[in-house]
C-alpha positions as CSV (number, residue, x, y, z in Angstrom):
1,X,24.6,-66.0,10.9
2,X,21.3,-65.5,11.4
3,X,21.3,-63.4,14.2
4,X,23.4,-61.4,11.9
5,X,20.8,-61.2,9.1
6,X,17.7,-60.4,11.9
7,X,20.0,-57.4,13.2
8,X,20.8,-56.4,9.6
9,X,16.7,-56.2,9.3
10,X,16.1,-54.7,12.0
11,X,18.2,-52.2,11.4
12,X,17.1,-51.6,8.0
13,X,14.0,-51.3,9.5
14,X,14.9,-48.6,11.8
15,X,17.0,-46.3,9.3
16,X,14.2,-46.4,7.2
17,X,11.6,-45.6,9.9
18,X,14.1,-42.6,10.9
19,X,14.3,-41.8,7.0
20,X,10.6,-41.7,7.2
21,X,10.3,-39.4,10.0
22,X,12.7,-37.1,8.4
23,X,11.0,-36.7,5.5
24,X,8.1,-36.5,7.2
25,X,9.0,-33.5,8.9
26,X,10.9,-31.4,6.1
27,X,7.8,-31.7,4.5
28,X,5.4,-31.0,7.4
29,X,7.9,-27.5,7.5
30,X,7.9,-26.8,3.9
31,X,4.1,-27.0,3.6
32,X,3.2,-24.9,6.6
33,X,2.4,-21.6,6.3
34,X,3.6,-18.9,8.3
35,X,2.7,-14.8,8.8
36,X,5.3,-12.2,8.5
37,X,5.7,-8.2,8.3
38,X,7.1,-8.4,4.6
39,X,4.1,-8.8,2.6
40,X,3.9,-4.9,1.6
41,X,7.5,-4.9,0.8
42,X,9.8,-5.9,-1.9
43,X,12.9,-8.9,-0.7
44,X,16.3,-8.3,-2.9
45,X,17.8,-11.5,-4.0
46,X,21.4,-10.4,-5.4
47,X,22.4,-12.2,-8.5
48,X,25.2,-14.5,-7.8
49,X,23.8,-15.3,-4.1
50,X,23.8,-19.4,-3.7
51,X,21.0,-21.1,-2.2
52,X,22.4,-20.7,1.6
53,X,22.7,-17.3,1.0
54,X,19.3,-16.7,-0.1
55,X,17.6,-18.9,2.6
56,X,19.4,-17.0,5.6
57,X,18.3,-13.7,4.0
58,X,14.5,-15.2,4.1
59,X,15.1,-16.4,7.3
60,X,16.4,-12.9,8.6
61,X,13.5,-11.5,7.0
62,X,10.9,-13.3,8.8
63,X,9.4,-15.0,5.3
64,X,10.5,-18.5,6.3
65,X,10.7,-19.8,9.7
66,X,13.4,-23.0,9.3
67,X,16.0,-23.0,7.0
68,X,17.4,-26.0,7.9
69,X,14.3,-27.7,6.3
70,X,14.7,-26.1,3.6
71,X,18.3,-26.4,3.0
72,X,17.5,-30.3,3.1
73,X,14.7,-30.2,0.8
74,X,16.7,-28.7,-2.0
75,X,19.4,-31.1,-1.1
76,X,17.1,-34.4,-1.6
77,X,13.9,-33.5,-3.2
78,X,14.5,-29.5,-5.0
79,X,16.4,-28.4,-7.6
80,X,18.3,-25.1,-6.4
81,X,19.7,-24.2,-10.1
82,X,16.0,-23.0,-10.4
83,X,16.2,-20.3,-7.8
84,X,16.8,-16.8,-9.8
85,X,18.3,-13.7,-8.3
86,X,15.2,-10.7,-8.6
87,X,13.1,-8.4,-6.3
88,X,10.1,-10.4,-4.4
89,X,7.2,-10.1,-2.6
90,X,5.4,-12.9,-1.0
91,X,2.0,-13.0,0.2
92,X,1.5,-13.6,3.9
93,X,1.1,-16.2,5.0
94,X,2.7,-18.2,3.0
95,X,5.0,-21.4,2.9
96,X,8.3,-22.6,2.4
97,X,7.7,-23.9,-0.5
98,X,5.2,-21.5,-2.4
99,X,8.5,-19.2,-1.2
100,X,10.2,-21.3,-3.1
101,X,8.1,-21.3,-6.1
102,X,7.9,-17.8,-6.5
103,X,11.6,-17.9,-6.4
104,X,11.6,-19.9,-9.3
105,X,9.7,-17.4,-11.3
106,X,12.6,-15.0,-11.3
107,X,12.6,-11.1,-11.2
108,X,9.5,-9.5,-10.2
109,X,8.6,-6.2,-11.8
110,X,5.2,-6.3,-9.7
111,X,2.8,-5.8,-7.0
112,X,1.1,-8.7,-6.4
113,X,-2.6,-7.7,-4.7
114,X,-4.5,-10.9,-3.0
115,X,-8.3,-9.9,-2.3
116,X,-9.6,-13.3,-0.8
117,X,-13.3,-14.3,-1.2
118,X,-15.9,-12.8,1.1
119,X,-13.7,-9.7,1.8
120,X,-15.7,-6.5,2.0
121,X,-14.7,-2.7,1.0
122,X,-13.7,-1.7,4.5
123,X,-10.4,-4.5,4.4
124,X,-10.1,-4.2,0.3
125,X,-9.7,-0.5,1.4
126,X,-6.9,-1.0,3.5
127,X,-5.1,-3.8,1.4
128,X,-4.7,-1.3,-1.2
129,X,-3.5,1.6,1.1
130,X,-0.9,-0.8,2.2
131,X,0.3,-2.2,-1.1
132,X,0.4,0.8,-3.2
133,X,1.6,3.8,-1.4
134,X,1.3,7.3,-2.8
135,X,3.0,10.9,-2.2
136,X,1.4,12.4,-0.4
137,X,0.1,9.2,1.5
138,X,-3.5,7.6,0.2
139,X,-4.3,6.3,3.9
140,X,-7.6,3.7,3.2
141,X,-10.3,6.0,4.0
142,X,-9.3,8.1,1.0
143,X,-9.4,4.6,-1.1
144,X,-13.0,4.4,0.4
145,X,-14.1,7.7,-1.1
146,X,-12.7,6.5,-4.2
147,X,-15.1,2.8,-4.2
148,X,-17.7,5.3,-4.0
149,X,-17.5,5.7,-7.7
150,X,-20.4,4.4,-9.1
151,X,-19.7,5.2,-12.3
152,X,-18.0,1.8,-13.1
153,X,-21.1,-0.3,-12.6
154,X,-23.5,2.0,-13.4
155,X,-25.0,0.5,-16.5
156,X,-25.0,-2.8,-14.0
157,X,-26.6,-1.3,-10.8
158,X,-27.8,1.7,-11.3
159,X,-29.0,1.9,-7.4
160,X,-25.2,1.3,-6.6
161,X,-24.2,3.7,-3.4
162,X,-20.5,2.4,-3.4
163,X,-18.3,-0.6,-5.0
164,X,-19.4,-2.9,-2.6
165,X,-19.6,-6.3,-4.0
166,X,-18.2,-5.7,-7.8
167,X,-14.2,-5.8,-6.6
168,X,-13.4,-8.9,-7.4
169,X,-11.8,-11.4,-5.2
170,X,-8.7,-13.0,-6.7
171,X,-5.1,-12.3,-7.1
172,X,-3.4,-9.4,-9.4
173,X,-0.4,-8.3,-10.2
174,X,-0.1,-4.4,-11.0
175,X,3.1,-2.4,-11.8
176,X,4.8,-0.8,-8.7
177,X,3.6,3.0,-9.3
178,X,-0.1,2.3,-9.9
179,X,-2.4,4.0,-8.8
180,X,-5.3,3.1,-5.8
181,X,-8.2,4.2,-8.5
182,X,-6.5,1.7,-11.4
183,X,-6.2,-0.9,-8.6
184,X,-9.8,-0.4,-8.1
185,X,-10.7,-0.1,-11.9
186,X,-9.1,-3.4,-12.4
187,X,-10.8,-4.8,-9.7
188,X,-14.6,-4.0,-11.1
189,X,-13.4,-4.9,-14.7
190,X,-12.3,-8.3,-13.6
191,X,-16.1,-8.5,-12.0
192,X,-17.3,-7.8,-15.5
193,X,-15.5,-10.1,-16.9
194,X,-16.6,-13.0,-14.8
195,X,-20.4,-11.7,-15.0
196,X,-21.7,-13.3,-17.9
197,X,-23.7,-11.7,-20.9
198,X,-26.7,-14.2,-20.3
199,X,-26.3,-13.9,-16.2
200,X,-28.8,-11.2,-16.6
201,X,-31.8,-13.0,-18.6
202,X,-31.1,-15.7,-16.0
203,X,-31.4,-13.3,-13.3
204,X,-34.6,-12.1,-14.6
205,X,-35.8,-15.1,-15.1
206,X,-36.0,-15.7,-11.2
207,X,-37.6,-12.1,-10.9
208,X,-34.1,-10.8,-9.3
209,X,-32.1,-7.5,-10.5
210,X,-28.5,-8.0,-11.0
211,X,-27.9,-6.2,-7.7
212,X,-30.3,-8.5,-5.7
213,X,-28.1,-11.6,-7.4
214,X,-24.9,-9.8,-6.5
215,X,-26.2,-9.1,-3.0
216,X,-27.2,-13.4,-2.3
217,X,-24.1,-14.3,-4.0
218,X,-23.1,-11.9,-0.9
219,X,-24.4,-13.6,1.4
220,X,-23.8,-17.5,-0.1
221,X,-19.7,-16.3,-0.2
222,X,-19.7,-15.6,3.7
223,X,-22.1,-18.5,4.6
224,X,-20.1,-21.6,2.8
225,X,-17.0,-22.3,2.0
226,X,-18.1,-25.6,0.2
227,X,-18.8,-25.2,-4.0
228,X,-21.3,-28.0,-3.8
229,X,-23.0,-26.7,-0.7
230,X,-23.8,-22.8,-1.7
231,X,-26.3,-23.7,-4.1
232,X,-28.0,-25.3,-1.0
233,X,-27.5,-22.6,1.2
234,X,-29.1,-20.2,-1.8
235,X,-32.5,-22.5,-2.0
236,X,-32.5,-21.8,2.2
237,X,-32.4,-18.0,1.2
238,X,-35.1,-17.9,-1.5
239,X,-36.9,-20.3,0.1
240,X,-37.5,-17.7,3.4
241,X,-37.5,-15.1,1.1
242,X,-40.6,-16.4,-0.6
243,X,-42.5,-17.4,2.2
244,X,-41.5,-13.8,3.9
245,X,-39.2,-15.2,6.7
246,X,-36.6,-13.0,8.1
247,X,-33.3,-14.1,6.6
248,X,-31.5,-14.2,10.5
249,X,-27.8,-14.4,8.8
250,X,-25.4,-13.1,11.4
251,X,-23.0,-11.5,8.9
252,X,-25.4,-9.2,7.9
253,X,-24.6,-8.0,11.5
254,X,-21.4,-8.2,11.7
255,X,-21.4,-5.9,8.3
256,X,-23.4,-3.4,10.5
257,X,-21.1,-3.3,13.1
258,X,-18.0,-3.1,10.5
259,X,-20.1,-0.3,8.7
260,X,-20.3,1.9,12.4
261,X,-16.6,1.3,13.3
262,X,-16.9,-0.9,16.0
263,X,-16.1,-4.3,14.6
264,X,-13.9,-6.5,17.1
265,X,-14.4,-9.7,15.2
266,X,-17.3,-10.8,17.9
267,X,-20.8,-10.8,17.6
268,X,-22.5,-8.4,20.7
269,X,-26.0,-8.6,21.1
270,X,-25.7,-5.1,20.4
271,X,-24.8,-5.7,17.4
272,X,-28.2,-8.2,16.9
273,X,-30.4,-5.5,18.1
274,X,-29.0,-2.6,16.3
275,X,-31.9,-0.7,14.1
276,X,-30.5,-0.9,10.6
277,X,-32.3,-2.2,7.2
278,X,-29.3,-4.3,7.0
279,X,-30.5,-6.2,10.0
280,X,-31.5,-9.6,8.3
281,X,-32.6,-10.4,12.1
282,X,-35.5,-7.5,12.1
283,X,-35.9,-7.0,8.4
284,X,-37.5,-9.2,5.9
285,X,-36.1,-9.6,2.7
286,X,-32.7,-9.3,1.4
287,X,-30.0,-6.3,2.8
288,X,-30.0,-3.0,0.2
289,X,-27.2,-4.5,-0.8
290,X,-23.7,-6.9,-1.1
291,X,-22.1,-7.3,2.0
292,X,-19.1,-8.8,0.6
293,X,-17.1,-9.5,-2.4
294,X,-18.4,-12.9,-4.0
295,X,-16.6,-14.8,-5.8
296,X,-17.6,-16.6,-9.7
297,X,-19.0,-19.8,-7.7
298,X,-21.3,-18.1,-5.3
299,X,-22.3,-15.8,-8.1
300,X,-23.2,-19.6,-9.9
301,X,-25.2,-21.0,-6.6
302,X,-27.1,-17.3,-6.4
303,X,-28.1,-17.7,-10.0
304,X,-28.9,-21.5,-9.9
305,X,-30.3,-22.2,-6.3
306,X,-31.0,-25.9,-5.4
307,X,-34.9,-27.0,-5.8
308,X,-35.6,-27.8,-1.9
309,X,-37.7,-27.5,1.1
310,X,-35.1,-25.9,3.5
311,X,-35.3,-23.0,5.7
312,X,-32.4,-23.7,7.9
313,X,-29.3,-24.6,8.2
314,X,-26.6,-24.8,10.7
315,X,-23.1,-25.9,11.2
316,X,-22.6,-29.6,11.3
317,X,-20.6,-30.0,14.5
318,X,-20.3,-33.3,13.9
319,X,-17.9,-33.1,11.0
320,X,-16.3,-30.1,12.6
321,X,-15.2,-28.6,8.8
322,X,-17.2,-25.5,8.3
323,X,-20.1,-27.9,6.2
324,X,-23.8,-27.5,7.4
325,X,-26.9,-29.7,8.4
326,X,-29.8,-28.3,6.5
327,X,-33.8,-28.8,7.6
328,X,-37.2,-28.3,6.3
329,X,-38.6,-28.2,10.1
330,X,-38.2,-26.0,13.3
331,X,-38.3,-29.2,15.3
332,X,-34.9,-30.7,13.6
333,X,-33.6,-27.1,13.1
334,X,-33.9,-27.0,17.2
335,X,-32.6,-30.1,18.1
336,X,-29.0,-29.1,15.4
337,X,-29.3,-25.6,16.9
338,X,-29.2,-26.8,20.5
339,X,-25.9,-29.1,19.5
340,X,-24.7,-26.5,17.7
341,X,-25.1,-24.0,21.0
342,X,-23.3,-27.2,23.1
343,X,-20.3,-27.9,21.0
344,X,-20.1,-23.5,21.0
345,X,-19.8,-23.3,24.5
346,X,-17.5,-25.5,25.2
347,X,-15.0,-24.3,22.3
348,X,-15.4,-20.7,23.9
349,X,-14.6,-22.6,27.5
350,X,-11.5,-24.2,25.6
């Protein structure tokens, strides 16, 4: 009997260990997200299609990669009465279960337009190309001709040459037959919006033009990822900026290089050397302007830089998570710079 009840527990045991694993896995593959060549286009669901139906068409299409994951989730964990029949488009990438959401949300009588954080005008330029084709075609360097119209921010920046900077980085959703220059007027409106009224006495407060706040919220955007860490990374950039230090931010150079065409997504020393007043690495002071699209919490950390003694900062290897070790001194900045350099060359050897 009681070898009966030890093999009853052990199996137990083992079901639910395999139970584990299982559910482990369906939702390691419905929370993974995966490219695909849809995102411009729109995906029919058929009313009256049931949920196998509609997975194998998403499968087919390339917008989910295991439908057997999915099949199962719905089974145990989903409800599939909340899947509506309607005309989709989903982001890439994007996963099995934000699919899922959006099928939940039924019949889709839009565009939907993702501008991520820290883009600039030359990718905003071909997002919109892609997503809202026009007869006769709008290819993306006739979208940039049209951010060249200052007259949206004038009253903001009058020194504006372009839109660089004001299109804001978020997600929309326009109508199917709007236009690239609404797209774009939407864009800079929704910058307005999140610029606040009292944003300019504060600018002016720390002797800075809107455009020069705009243009270190820039800079913060592309530097850190981290909320609580950009308003650390703005004291580094006022704090060279007062004591007349070069500003040495590599995205200023790879904005140069993205500016002259030849952008490869690496850094040449060509690209370090180039003569150019964006050149934070032979030019003090700030760039003539944004270099990227910032979003409402760099635009905060630009406006209310941390009170410290920093002037450097680099990547904290250590953590490995995109975070940075800050330092008052070029002795400590040296010794993080030269780990920094290490832990660089062996991921480029990996």
């Amino acid at each position: 009997m009681k070898k009966l009840i030890v093999a009853f527990i052990s199996l137990f045991f083992v079901v639910l260990l395999a139970l584990g694993g299982v559910y482990f896995w369906i939702s390691s593959a419905m929370n993974t997200k995966i490219a695909h060549s849809k995102s411009n286009q729109f995906i029919q669901i058929p009313k009256g299609s049931n949920p196998g139906e509609i997975i194998e068409k998403l499968v087919n299409e390339g917008v989910i990669e295991n439908g057997f994951a999915m099949k199962n989730y719905l089974r145990f964990v989903g409800d599939a009465s909340k899947i509506r029949a309607g005309e989709y488009q989903f982001d890439s990438p994007i996963s099995a279960l934000e699919v899922l959401k959006e099928l939940e949300k039924g019949e889709q009588k839009t565009i939907k337009l993702t501008i991520p954080e820290g883009w600039t005008r030359f990718e905003i330029s071909k997002r919109i190309a892609e997503k809202f084709p026009t007869t006769p075609p709008t290819d993306d360097k006739a979208v940039m001709t049209l951010l060249e119209d200052v007259s949206l921010i004038r009253d903001l920046d009058p020194t504006a040459k372009n839109l660089e900077g004001y299109l804001y980085p978020t997600t929309y959703d326009f109508a199917k037959d709007t236009k690239p220059q609404d797209v774009i007027k939407r864009m800079v409106d929704q910058f307005r919006k999140t610029w606040k009224p009292e944003w300019n006495a504060k600018a002016q407060l720390l002797s800075r033009t809107p455009r020069e706040i705009v243009t270190i919220a820039s800079l913060i955007e592309v530097e850190s990822k981290y909320d609580d860490e950009r308003a650390v990374v703005a004291s580094v950039i006022y704090n060279r900026l007062n004591k007349g230090m070069m500003l040495g931010i590599d995205a200023t150079n790879v904005y140069i290089a993205k500016l002259l065409g030849r952008w490869e997504g690496v850094i040449n020393r060509s690209d370090l050397e180039v003569e150019s007043p964006y050149n934070t690495r032979k030019v003090v002071g700030l760039p003539p302007g944004p270099i990227s699209s910032p979003s409402e919490s760099a635009l905060e950390a630009a406006l209310n830089p941390k009170q410290t003694d920093y002037i450097f900062y680099v990547l904290n290897v250590e953590k490995s998570d995109s975070s940075h070790n800050f330092y008052s001194s070029a002795s400590e900045f040296e010794k993080g710079k030269a780990a920094y350099q290490k832990w660089l060359a062996e991921q480029r050897k990996n």
